[in-house]
C-alpha positions in Angstrom: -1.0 89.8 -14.5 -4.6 89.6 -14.8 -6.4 88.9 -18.1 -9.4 91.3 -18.9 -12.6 89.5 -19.8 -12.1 89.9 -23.8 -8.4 87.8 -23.3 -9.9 85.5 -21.4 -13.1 84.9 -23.8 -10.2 84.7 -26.5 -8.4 82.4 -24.7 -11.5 80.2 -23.8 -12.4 80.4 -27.6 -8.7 79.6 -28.9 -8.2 76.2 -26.3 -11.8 75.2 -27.0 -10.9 74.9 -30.6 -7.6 73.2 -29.3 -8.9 71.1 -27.3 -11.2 69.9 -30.6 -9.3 69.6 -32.4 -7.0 67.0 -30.4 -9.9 64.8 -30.2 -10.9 65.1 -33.7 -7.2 63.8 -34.7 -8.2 60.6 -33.3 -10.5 59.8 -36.5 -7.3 58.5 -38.5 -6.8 56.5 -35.3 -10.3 54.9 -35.6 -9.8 54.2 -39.9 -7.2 52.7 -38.9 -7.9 50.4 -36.1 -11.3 49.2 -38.4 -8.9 48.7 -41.1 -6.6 46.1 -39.0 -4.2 48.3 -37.8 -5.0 48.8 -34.2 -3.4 51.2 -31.2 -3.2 51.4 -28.2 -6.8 51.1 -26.2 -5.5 52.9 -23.4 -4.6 56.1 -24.2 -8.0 56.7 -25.4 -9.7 55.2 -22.7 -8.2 57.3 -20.0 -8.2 60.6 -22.2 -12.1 59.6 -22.7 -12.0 59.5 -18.2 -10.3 62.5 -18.4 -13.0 64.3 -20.9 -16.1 62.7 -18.5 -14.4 64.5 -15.1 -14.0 67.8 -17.0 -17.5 68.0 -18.1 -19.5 66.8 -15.3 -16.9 69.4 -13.5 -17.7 72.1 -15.6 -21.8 71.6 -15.9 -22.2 71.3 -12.7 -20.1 74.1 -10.6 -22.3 77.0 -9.4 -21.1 79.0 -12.5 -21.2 76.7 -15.3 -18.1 76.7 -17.3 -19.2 76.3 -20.9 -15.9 76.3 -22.9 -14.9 73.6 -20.6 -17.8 71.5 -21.7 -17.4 72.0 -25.1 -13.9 71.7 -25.6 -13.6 67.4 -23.7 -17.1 66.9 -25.0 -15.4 65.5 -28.2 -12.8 63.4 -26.3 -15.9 61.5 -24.6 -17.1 60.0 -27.9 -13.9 59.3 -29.8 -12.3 58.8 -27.2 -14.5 55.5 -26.6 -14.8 55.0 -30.3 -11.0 54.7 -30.2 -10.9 52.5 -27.2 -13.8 50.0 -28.5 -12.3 50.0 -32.1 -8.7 49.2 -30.7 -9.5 46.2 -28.9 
């Protein structure tokens, strides 16, 4: 099966939003490791790794890859606002 280029723009738009919102969830994380109640450091670090790889991956392939970009852009930031606020 082969998606047509509207379920694929779908798709893109749907896990971009996903993708978001996952890294927007860590916000509680971050309250909550200011207010003395810290988490793990490590999850965040790596996911922040993660996000770093997919966007320098997706900004610089011959076609750039937007969606991609925008969706671990998020999980850069928090991701290392989680990590430095944990420790």
């Amino acid at each position: 099966m082969q998606l047509t280029d509207r379920q694929t723009q779908v798709l893109a738009t749907i896990a971009t939003i996903t993708a978001v919102s996952m890294y927007v969830s860590y916000i509680p994380q971050i309250q909550m490791n200011l207010a003395g109640q810290k988490g793990s450091a490590l999850q965040p670090l790596v996911a922040a790794i993660n996000c770093t790889l997919w966007v320098i991956y997706a900004l610089f392939k011959p076609q750039r890859d937007i969606p991609v970009a925008l969706a671990n852009a998020p999980g850069i930031v928090l991701g290392l606002i989680t990590f430095w606020t944990a420790l």
